[in-house]
C-alpha positions as CSV (number, residue, x, y, z in Angstrom):
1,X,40.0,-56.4,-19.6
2,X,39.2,-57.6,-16.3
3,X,39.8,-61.2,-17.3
4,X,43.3,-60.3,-18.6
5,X,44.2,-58.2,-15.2
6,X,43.0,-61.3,-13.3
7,X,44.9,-63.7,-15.4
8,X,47.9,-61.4,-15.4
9,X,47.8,-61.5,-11.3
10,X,47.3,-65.6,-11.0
11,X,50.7,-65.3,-12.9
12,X,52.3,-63.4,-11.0
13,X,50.7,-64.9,-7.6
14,X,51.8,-68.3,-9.1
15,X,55.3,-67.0,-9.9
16,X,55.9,-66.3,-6.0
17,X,54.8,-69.8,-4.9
18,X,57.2,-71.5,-6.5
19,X,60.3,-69.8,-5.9
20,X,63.8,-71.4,-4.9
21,X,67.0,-70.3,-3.4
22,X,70.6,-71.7,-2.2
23,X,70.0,-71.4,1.6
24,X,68.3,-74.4,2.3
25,X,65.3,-73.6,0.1
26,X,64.4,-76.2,-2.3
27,X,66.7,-75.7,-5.3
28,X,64.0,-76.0,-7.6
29,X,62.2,-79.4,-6.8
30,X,59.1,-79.9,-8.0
31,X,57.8,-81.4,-5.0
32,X,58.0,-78.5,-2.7
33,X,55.8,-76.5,-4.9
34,X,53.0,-78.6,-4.5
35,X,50.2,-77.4,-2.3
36,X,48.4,-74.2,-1.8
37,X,49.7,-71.0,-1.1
38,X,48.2,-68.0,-0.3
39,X,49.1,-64.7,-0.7
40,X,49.5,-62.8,2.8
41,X,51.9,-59.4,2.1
42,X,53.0,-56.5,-0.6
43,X,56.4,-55.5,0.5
44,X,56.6,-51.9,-1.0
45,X,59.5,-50.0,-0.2
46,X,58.8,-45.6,-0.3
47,X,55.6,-46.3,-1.3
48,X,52.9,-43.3,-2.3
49,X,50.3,-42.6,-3.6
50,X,47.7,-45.8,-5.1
51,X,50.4,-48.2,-3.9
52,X,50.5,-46.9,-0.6
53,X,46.8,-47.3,-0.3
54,X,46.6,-50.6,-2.1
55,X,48.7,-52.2,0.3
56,X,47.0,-50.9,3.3
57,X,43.4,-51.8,1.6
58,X,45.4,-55.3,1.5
59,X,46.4,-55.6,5.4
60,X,43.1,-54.4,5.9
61,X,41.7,-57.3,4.5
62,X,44.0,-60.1,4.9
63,X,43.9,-59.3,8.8
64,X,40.1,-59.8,8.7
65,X,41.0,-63.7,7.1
66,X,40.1,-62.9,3.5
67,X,41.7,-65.4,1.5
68,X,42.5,-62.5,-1.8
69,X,44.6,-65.0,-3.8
70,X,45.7,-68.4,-3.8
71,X,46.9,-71.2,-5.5
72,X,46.8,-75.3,-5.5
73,X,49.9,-76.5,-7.4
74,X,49.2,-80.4,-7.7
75,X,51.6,-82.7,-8.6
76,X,50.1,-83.7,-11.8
77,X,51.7,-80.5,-13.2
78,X,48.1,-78.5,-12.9
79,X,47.4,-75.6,-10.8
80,X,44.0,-74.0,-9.5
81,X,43.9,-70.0,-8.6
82,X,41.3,-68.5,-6.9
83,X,40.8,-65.0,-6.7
84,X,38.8,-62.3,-5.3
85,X,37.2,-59.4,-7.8
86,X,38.0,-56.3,-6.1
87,X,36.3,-53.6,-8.6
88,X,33.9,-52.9,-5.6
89,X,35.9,-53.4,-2.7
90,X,36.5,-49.1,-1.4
91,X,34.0,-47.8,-2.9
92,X,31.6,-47.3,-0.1
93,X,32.0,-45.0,2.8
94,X,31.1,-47.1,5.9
95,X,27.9,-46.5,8.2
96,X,30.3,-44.8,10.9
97,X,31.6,-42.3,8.5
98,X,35.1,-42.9,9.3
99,X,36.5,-44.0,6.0
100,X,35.8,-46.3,3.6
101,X,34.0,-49.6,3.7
102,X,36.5,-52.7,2.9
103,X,35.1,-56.2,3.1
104,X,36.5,-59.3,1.2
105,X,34.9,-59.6,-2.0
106,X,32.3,-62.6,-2.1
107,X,32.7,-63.2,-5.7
108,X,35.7,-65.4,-6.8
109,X,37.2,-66.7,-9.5
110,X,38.7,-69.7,-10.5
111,X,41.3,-70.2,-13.9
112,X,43.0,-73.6,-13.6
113,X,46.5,-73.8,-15.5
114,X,49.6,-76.1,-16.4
115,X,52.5,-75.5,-14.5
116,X,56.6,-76.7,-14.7
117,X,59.6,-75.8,-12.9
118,X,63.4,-75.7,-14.5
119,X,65.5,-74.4,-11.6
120,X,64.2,-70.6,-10.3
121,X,62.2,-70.7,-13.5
122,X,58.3,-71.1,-13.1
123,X,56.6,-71.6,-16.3
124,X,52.3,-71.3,-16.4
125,X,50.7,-72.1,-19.4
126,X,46.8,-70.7,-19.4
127,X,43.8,-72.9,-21.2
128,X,44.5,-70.6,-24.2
129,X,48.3,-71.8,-24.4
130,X,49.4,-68.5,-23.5
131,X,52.5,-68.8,-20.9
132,X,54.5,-67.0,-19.0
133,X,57.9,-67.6,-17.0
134,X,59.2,-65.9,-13.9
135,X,61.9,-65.9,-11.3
136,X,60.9,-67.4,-8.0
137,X,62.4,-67.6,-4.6
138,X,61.2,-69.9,-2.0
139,X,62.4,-69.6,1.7
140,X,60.7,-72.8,3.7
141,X,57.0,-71.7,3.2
142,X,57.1,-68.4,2.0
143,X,57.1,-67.2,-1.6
144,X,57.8,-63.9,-2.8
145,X,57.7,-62.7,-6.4
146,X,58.2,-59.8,-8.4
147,X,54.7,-57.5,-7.9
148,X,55.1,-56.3,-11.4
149,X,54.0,-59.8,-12.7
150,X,50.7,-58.5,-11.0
151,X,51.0,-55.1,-12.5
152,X,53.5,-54.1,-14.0
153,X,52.5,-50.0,-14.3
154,X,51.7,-49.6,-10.5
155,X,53.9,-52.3,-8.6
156,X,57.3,-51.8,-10.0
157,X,59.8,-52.2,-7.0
158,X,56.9,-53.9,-5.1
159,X,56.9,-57.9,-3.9
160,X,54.3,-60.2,-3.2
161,X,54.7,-62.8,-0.6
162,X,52.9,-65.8,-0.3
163,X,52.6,-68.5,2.4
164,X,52.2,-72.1,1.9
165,X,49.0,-73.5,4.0
């Protein structure tokens, strides 16, 4: 199950780093997907509830330099994503007693994938051959993507943003 979440949200993190648009953005070449991106914001708009505190267990931990997801697009049509496994991260109260205890997960995992792009159309095919196609925008180096790619019960309306490095 974990494995599947985690696959499910390289998707979706891969879907936002390769987006295009009309304005200047790339228009869907190749060549300006290539390189790593990392993701950097959840743009949730009336958020409650387990959103609400997702993102802010997010900014918490982005603006202490955890790296939570990223991914290498190469231009021999691979990508690497590297990911942080949060099913400890918030479960501590810290020492102070002030709230809880969030530090970037040490453990990460890497999943390397295929990876083509037709247009706004990102395509990811896993080592299993399973693939999965998404709508990307790309403004300079930012990506944002649909947050339901990442989960599709809890993020709907959500958007992830990535930034190229």
């Amino acid at each position: 199950m974990k494995t599947r979440i985690a696959l499910l949200f390289l998707s979706a993190t891969l879907l936002l780093a390769c987006s295009s648009d009309n304005d200047g953005e790339n228009g869907g070449n190749d060549n300006s997907l290539i390189g790593t991106w990392s993701f950097t914001e959840l743009i949730v708009d009336d958020a409650d509830g387990e959103i609400k505190l997702a993102n802010e267990v997010i900014q918490v931990l982005i603006s202490q330099g955890c790296d939570i997801l990223s991914f290498e697009f190469k231009s021999d049509q691979t990508m690497q994503a590297e990911y942080r496994d949060f099913t400890q991260t918030g479960t501590d109260v810290n020492s102070g007693g002030t709230g809880l205890l969030i530090e970037c997960p040490e453990n990460a995992e890497i999943t390397s994938s295929t990876w083509s792009l037709e247009g706004d159309q990102l395509t990811i095919v896993d080592n299993d051959g399973m693939s999965d196609t998404v709508t990307i925008k790309l403004y300079g180096d930012t990506l944002t993507v649909s947050a339901e790619i990442i989960d599709e019960d809890n993020l709907a309306g959500a958007e992830a943003v990535f930034q190229k490095n």
